[in-house]
C-alpha positions in Angstrom: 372.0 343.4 143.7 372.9 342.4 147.2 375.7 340.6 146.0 378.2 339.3 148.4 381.3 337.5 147.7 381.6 333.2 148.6 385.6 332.8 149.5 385.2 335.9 151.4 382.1 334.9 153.2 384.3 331.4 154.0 387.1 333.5 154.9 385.2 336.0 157.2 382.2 335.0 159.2 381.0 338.3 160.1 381.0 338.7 155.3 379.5 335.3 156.0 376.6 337.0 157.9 375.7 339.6 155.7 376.0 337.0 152.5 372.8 335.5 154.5 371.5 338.6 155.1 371.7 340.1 151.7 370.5 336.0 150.2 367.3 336.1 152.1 366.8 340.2 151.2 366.7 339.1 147.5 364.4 335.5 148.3 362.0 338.0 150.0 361.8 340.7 147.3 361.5 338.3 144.9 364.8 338.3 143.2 366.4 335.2 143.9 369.6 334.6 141.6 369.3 331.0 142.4 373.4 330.9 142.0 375.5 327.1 141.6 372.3 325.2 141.1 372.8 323.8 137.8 374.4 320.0 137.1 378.1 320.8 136.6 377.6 323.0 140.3 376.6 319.5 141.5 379.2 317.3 139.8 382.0 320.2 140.9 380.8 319.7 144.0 382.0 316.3 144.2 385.8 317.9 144.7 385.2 319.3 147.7 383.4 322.0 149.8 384.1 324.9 151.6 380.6 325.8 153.2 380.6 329.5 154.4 377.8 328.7 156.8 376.0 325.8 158.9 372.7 326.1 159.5 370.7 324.2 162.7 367.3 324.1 161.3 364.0 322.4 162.0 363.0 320.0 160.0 359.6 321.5 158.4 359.6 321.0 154.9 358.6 324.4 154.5 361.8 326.0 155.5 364.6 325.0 152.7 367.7 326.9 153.9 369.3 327.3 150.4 366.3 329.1 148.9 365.5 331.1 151.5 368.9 332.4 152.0 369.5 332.4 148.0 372.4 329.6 148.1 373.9 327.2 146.0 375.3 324.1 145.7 378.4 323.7 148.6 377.8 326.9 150.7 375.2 325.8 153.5 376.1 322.7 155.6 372.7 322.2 156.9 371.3 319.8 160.1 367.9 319.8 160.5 365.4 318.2 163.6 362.3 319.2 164.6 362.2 322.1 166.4 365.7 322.0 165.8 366.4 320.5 169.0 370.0 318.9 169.5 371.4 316.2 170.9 374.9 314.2 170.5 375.1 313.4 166.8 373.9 316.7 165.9 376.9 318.0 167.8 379.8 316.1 166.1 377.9 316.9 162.5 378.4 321.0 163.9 381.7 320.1 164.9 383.1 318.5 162.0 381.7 321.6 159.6 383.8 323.7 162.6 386.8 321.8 162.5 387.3 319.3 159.6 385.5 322.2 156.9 386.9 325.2 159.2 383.6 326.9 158.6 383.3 329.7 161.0 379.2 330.9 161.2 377.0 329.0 163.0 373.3 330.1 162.8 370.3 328.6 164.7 367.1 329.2 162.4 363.7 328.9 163.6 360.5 329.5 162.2 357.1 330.5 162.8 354.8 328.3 163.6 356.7 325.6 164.4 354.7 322.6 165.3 357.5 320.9 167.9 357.5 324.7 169.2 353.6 324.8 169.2 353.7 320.4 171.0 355.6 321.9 173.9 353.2 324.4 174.6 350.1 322.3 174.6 352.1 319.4 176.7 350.1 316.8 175.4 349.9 313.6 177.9 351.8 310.5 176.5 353.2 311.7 173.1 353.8 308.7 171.2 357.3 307.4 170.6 360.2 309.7 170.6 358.8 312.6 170.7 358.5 313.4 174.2 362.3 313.7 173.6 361.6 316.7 171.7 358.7 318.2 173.6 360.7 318.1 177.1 364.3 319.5 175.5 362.4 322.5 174.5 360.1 322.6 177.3 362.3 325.5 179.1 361.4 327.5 176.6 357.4 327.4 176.4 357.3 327.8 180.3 359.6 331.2 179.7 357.1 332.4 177.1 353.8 331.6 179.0 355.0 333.4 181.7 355.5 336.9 179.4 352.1 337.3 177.7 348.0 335.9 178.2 348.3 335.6 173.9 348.0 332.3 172.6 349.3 333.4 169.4 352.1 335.8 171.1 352.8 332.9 173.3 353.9 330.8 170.6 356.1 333.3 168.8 357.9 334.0 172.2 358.5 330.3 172.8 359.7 330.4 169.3 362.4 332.8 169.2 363.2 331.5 173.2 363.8 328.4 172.2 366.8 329.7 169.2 368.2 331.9 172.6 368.3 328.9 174.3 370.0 326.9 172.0 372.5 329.4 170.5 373.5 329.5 174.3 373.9 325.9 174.0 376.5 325.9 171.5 378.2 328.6 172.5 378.9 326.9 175.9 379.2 323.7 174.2 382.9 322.3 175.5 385.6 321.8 174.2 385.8 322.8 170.5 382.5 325.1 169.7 383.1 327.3 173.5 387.0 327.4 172.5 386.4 329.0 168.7 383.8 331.3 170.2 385.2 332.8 173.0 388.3 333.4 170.9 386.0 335.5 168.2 387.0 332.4 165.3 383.5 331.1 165.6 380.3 333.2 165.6 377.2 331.8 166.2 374.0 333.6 166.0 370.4 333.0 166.1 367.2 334.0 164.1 363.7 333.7 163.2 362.3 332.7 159.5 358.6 334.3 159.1 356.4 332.4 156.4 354.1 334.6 155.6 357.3 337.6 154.6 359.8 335.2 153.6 362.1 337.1 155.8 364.8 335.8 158.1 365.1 338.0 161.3 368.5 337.7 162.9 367.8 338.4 166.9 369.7 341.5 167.6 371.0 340.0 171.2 372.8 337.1 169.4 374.7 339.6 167.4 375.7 342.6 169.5 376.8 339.8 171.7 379.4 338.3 169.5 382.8 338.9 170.1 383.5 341.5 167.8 381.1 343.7 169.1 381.3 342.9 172.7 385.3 343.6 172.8 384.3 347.5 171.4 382.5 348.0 174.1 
């Protein structure tokens, strides 16, 4: 049930997509298949891969990309940051998957109740270490948000799914490889939002009827 096929999903982003779509469907109703997860999927593994997908995550532990898109062993090629906020090395890891794996979906996932997310909001004065790094890159974002809504909890969610816009227009834009495989509709990248409490992954509607295939049939 919601079964859709791995060389095609490597072969066609857009199958690629749905294979996510139709993953996270079954994680959420319960029916997880839990496909190439056994040892001799791992040692296989070792000949090769062919990921269908990369993920940009954050880092929560409570977001593992393969079970809650119903993956195995070799089809995600996952980076993961807090918030997942980029920065050079995460570029060439999303540009080797692009070009050295020829992996053609890109899909920025965040979450609910992210915590980087919810640190950018609060702008807390002298954040220890680093992580002013992360507060300030997504910092755009959390102003956007607290200017649409008085909620604290609405705010947050906004600033959220804000912050994956921001980002997938990042990448998109992102010169010379990832703006060249876009704009020529051999790269998608999209963006979405994982809920917790559902266990379901929304895909933001802009970040799809904006992809090439769609915007050219208009």
């Amino acid at each position: 049930m919601y079964f859709a096929d791995r060389d095609t999903a490597y072969a066609d982003p857009y199958y690629g997509l749905k294979k996510l779509i139709y993953g996270n469907k079954r994680f959420s109703e319960n029916k997880s298949i839990n496909p190439r997860q056994t040892e001799q999927d791992l040692k296989n593994a070792e000949l090769g891969q062919k990921p269908f997908a990369v993920i940009i995550g954050c880092a929560d532990s409570r977001v593992p990309n393969e079970i809650i898109f119903d993956q195995g062993v070799g089809d995600l090629f996952i980076t993961r940051t807090a918030g997942q906020v980029m920065a050079e090395a995460s570029f060439g890891t999303i540009e080797y998957a692009a070009a050295a794996l020829n992996t053609k979906l890109i899909v920025v996932l965040g979450h609910q109740s992210c915590g980087a997310v919810d640190a950018a909001m609060k702008l807390p004065e002298n954040p220890p270490g680093h992580i002013v790094t992360l507060i300030n890159a997504i910092k755009p974002a959390s102003l956007k948000a607290k200017q649409s809504t008085n909620s604290d909890e609405t705010k947050l969610e906004l600033a959220v799914r804000e912050n994956v816009l921001v980002q997938v227009e990042m990448l998109r834009n992102l010169e010379p490889l990832l703006s060249r495989k876009f704009d020529s509709g051999e790269l998608l990248i999209v963006g979405a939002v994982y809920n917790m409490q559902s266990g379901k992954v929304e895909f933001i509607e802009e970040t799809i009827t904006s992809l090439p295939k769609f915007r050219n049939s208009n």
